[in-house]
C-alpha positions as CSV (number, residue, x, y, z in Angstrom):
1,X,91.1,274.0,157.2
2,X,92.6,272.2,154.1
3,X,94.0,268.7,154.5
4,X,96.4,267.5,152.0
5,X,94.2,265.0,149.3
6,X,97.2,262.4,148.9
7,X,97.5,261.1,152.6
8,X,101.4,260.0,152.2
9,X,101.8,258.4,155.4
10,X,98.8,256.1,154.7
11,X,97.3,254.1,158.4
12,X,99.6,253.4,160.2
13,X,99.8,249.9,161.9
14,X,97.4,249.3,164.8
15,X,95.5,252.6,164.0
16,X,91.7,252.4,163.0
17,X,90.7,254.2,160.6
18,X,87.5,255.7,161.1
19,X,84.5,254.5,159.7
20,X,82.5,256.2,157.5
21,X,78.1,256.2,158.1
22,X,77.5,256.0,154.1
23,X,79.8,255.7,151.1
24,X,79.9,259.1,149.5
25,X,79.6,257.9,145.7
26,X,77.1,256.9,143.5
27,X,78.7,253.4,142.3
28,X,82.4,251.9,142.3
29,X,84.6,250.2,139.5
30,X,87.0,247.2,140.5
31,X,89.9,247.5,138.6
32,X,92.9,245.3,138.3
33,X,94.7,246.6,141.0
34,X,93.1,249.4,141.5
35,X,89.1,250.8,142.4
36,X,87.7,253.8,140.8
37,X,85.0,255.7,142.9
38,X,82.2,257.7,140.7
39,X,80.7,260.8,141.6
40,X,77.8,261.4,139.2
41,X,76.6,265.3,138.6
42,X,73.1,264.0,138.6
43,X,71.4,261.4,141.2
44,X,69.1,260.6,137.6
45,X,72.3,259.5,135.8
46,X,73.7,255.8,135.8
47,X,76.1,256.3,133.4
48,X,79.1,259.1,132.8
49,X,78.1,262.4,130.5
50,X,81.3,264.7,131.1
51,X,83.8,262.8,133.1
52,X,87.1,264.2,134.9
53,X,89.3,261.4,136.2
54,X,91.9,262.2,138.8
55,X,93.9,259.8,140.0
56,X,95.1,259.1,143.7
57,X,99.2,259.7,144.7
58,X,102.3,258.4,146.3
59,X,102.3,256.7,149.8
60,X,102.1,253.8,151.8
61,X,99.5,251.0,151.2
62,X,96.2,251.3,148.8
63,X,94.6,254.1,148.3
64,X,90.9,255.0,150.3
65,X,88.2,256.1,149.0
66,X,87.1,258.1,151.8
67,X,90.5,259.6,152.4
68,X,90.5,261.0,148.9
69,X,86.8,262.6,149.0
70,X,87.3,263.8,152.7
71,X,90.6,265.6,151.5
72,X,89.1,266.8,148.3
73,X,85.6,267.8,149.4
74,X,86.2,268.6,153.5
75,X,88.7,271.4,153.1
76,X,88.3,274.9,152.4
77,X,87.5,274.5,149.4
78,X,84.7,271.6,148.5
79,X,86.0,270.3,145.1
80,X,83.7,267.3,144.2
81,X,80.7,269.4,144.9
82,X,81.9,272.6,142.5
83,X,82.7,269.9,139.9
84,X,79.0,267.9,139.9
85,X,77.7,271.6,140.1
86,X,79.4,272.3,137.0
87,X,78.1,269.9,135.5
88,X,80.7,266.8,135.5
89,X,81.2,263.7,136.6
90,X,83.8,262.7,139.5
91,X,85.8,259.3,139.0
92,X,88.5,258.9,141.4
93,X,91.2,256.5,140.8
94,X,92.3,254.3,143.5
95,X,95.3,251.9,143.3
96,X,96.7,248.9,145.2
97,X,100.0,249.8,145.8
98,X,100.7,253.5,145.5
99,X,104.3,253.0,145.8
100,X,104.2,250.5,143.1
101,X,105.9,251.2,139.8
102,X,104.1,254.1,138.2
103,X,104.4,251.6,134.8
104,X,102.5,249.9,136.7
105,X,99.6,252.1,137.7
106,X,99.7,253.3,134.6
107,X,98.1,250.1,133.5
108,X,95.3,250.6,135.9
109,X,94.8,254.1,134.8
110,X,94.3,252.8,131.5
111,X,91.6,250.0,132.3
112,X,90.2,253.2,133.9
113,X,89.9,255.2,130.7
114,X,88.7,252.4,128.9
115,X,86.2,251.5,131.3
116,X,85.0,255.1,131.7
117,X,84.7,255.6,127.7
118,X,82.7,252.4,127.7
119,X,80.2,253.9,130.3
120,X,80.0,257.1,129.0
121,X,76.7,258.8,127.6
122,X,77.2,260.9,124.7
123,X,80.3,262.3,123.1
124,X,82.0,264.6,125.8
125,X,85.3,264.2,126.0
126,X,87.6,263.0,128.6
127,X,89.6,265.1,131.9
128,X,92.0,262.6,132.8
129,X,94.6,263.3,135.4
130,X,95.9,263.1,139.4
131,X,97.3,264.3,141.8
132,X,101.0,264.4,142.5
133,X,102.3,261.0,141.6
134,X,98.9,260.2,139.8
135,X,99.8,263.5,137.4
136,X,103.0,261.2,136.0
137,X,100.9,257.8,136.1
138,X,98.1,259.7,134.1
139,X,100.6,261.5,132.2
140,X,102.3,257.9,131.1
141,X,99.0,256.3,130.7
142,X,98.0,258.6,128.1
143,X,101.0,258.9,126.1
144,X,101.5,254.8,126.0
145,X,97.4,254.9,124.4
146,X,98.5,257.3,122.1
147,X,101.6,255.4,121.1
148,X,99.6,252.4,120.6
149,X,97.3,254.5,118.4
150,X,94.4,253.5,121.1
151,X,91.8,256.5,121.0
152,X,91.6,257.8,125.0
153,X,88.8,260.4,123.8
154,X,90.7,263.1,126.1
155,X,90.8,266.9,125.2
156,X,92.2,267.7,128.8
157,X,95.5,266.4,130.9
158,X,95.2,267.9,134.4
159,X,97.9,267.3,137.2
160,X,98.3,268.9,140.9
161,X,101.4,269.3,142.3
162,X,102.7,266.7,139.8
163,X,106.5,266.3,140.2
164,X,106.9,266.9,136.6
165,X,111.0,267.1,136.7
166,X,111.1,265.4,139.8
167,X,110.5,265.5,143.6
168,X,112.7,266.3,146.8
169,X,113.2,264.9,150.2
170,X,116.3,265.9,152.0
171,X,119.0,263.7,151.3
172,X,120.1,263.4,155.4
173,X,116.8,262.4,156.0
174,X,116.6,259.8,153.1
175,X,119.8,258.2,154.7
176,X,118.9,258.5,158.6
177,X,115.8,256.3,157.5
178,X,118.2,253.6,156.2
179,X,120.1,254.0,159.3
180,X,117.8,253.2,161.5
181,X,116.4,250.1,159.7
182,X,119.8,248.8,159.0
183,X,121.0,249.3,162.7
184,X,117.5,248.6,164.9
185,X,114.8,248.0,162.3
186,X,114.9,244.2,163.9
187,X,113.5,244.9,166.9
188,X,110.5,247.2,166.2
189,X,108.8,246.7,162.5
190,X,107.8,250.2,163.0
191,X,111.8,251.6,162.6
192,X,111.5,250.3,159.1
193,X,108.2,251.2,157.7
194,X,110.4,255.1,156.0
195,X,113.4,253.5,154.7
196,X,110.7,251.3,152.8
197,X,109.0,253.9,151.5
198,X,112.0,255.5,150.6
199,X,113.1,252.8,148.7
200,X,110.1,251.5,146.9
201,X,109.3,251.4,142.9
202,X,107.5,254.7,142.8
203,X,109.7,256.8,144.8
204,X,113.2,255.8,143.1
205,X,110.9,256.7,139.8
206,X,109.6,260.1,141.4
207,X,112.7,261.5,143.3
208,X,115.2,263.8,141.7
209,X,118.2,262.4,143.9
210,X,117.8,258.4,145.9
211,X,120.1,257.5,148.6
212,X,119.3,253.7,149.4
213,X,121.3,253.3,152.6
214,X,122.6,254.9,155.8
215,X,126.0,254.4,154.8
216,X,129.0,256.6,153.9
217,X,127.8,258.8,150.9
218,X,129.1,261.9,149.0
219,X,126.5,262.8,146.1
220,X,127.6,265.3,143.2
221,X,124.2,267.2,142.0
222,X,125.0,265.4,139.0
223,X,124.6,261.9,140.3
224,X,122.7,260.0,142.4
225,X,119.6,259.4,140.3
226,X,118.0,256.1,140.6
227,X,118.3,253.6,137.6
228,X,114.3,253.2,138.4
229,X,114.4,256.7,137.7
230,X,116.2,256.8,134.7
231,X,114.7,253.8,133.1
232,X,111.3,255.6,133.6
233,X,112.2,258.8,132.0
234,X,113.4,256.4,129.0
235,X,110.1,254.7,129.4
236,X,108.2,258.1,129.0
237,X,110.4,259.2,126.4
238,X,109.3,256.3,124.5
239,X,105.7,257.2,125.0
240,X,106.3,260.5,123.7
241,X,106.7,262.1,126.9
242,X,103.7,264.0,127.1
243,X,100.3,263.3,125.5
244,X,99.7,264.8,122.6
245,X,96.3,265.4,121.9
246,X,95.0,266.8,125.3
247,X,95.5,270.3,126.8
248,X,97.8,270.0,129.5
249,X,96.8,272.1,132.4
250,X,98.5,271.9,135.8
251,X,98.8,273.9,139.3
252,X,101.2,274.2,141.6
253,X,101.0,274.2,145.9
254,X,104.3,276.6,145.4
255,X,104.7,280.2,144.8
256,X,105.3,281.4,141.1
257,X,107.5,284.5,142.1
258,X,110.6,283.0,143.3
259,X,109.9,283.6,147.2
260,X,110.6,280.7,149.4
261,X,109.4,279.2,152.3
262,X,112.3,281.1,154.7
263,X,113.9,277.6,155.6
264,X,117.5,278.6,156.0
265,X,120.1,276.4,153.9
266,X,123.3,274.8,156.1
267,X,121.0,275.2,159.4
268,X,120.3,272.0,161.9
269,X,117.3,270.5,161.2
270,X,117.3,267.8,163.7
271,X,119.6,267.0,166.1
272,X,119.0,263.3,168.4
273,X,121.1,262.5,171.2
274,X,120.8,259.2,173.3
275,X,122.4,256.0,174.6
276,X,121.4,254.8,171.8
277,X,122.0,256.8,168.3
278,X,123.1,260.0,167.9
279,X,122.6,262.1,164.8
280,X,122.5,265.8,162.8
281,X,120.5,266.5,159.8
282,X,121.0,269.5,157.9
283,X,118.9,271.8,155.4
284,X,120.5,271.6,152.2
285,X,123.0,274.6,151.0
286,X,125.3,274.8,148.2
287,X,128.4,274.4,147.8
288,X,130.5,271.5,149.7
289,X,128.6,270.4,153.0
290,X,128.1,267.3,155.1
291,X,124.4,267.2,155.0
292,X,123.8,264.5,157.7
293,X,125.9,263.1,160.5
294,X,124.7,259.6,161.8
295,X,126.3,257.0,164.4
296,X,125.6,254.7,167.3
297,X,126.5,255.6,170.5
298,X,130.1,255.5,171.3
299,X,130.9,255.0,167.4
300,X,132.4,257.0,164.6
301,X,129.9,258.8,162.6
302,X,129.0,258.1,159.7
303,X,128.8,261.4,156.9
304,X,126.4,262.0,154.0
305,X,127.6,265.0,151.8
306,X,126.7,266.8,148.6
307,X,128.8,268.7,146.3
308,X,127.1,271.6,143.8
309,X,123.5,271.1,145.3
310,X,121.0,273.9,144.9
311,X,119.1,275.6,148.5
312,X,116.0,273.1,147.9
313,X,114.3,272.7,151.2
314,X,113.5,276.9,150.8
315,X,112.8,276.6,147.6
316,X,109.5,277.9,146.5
317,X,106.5,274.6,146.2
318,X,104.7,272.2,147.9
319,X,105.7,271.6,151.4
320,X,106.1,267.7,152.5
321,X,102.7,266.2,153.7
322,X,102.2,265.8,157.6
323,X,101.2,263.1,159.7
324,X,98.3,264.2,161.7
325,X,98.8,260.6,163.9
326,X,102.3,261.2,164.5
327,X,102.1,264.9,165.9
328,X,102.1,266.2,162.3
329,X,105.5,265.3,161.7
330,X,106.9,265.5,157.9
331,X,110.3,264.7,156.3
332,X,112.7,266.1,158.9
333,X,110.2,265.3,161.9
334,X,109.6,261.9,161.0
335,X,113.6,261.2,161.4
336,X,112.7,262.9,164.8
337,X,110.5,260.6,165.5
338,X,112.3,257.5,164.5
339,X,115.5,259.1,166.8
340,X,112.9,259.0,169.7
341,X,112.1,255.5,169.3
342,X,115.0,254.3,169.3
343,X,116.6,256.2,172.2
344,X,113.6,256.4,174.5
345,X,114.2,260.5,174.6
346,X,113.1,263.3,172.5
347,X,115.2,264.8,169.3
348,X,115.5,268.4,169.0
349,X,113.4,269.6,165.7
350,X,113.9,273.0,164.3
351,X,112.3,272.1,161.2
352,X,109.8,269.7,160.6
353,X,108.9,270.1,157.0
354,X,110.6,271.6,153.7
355,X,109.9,271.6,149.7
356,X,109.0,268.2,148.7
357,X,107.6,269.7,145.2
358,X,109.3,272.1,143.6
359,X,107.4,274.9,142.0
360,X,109.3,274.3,138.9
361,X,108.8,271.0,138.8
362,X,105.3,271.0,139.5
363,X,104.8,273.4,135.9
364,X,107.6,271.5,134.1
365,X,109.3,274.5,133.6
366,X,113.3,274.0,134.6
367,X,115.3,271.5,136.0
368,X,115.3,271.7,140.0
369,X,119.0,271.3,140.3
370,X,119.3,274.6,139.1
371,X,119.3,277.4,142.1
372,X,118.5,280.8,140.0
373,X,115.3,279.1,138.3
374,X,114.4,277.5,142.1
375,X,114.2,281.2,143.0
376,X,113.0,283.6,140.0
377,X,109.9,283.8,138.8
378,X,108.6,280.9,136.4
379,X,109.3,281.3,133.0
380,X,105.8,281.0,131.8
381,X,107.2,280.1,128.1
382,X,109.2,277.6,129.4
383,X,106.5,275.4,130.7
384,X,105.9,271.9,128.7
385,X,102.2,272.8,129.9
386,X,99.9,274.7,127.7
387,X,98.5,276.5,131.2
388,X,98.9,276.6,134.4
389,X,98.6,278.1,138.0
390,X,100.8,279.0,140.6
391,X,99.5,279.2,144.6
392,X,100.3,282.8,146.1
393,X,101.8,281.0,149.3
394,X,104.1,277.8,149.5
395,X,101.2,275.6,151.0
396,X,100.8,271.7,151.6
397,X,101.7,269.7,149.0
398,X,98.4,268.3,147.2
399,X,96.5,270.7,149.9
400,X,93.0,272.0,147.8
401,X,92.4,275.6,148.0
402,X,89.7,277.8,146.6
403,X,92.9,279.8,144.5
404,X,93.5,276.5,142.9
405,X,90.1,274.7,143.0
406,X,88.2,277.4,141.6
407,X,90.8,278.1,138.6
408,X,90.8,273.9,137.8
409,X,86.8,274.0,137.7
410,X,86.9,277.5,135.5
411,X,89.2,275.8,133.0
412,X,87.2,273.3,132.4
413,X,84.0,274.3,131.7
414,X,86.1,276.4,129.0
415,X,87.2,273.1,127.8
């Protein structure tokens, strides 16, 4: 079965991450912040001939290099393998910090490039892109080399499940993992470890809508985007805001035809009650509606609530990653599981996972606050990319299938 190739949640602390007999590529890059990993199509070559870069995505800690090929090459659908088949070479970009500023990965994306078109044999042009976050860091990366008139030797811009116009994670759930820092985060590091993720450079940059407290809160659709945010989209603006010299291909882990994931809107998500917090998190609807209900035991509650908000945890894409060391819990069950830490009982979870990648986004083809493109069928002319695929079920978000695999590797060899 299909993993997800961005592992979000990272290792957690105190988990051992299994170790791996042999390192699965041919030779390694250390970057400034960053690692590449190179697959070579040949075990004769010591150099790049056709190289496809794919950058690494959004989550906690550095990325691993193992992590990446197991999710890429272990799944249903062996990607690495069809690639070298095909006759290309692998180089997957590692970074640091993946929840550093994507400005900032950008830069390591670019030493990447260079480094690659310095190594390269012949004159075959350049794949450069990643997956979900690592679609908008290679998406940046390009567009500051071409604004700098610096060749990058790309004819193809690839992402998967790239937030494009912007990413979702429930709005409750963003504010319950404030709470619980704010209120209990003292006396167990572990309470803290969402709200920071949450809150760090490359999710204020990737998320549509940022709450960056537990407090008191009513968010207009129109607000609540993150200065990060909007100082990024200024950045890329800058750039250009797309490259313009490649193809731009992408795919999408959400359903093209407008049909959702059958998540309800207004429902109860998660509901905790214990001697020591008790709270209510809701799927989002439209309309007016308190979204999220958190307090302390024997306290008033506090109320998160949106105004004019579009039915986005149905919404046709890519479903929020699990963690398989935490019972596979996503967005809403990870607020589950920070309820049962801090009150010694279980939470109730009716659902543990919604959109976290909009199907619109993820082709750049409408805005995601706007409920009758969430769920039609994507205007293919509307698309900022030149092609692209859509899944035929709302799957895992980054998850590599043979639909989308197989598609990706076609593509390219028609490159």
């Amino acid at each position: 079965m299909s993993k997800p190739v961005v592992n979000i949640w990272g290792t957690p602390p105190g988990a051992k991450a299994a170790a791996a007999e042999t390192d699965p590529w041919d030779t390694s890059w250390e970057l400034r912040n960053g690692t590449a990993w190179i697959f070579y199509s040949s075990s004769k070559q010591t150099a790049v001939r056709r190289p496809v870069i794919l950058a690494d995505g959004f989550a906690m800690g550095g990325s691993n290099g193992h992590v990446l090929y197991d999710g890429l090459e272990k799944g249903d659908y062996p990607f690495i393998s069809s690639l070298r088949e095909n006759g290309f070479d692998v180089i997957l970009l590692g970074f640091d910090d993946r929840s550093a500023s994507i400005l900032d990965n950008a830069d390591v994306a670019i030493e990447c490039i260079r480094r690659t078109n310095a190594d390269r044999e012949g004159d075959t042009m350049l794949t450069v892109g990643g997956f979900s976050m690592g679609g908008m860091v290679t998406r940046y990366a390009l567009a500051k080399m071409e604004r700098q008139r610096e060749d990058h030797n790309t004819s193809t811009y690839l992402s998967y499940d790239t937030p494009h116009r912007g990413a979702w994670l429930p709005l409750g759930v963003q504010a319950f993992s404030h709470f619980v820092k704010e209120e209990w985060g003292d006396t167990n590091p572990l309470l803290g470890l969402y709200s920071d993720l949450v809150n760090s450079p490359a999710a204020r940059q990737m998320l549509r809508w940022h709450v960056a407290s537990g407090t008191e809160l009513t968010l207009d659709v129109a607000a609540g985007q993150d200065q990060e945010r909007t100082d990024f989209l200024e950045a890329l603006e800058r750039m250009g805001d797309w490259p313009q010299r490649p193809r731009l291909l992408g795919v999408a882990n959400g359903t093209g035809t407008g049909v959702g994931n059958d998540i309800p809107a207004g429902e109860i998500a998660m509901a905790a009650v214990g001697p020591q917090a008790n709270a209510q998190l809701r799927t989002q609807g439209q309309g007016q509606q308190t979204v999220a209900q958190l307090a302390k035991a024997r306290m008033s509650p506090v109320s998160i609530k949106t105004t004019g908000f579009p039915e986005l945890d149905g919404a046709p894409g890519g479903l929020f990653p699990k963690a398989p060391l935490l019972e596979d819990a996503a967005n809403f069950g990870m607020a589950a599981v920070l309820a049962a830490l801090v009150n010694e009982v279980p939470a109730e979870l009716t659902y543990n996972t919604s959109t976290f990648v909009p199907t619109i986004s993820a082709v750049a083809s409408a805005g995601i606050d706007d409920q009758t493109a969430l769920y039609s069928k994507v205007d293919r002319e509307g698309s900022d990319l030149h092609d692209f695929l859509c899944a035929t079920t709302n799957e895992g978000h980054t998850v590599m299938t043979p639909e989308l695999g197989a598609w990706i590797v076609a593509r390219l060899q028609e490159g």
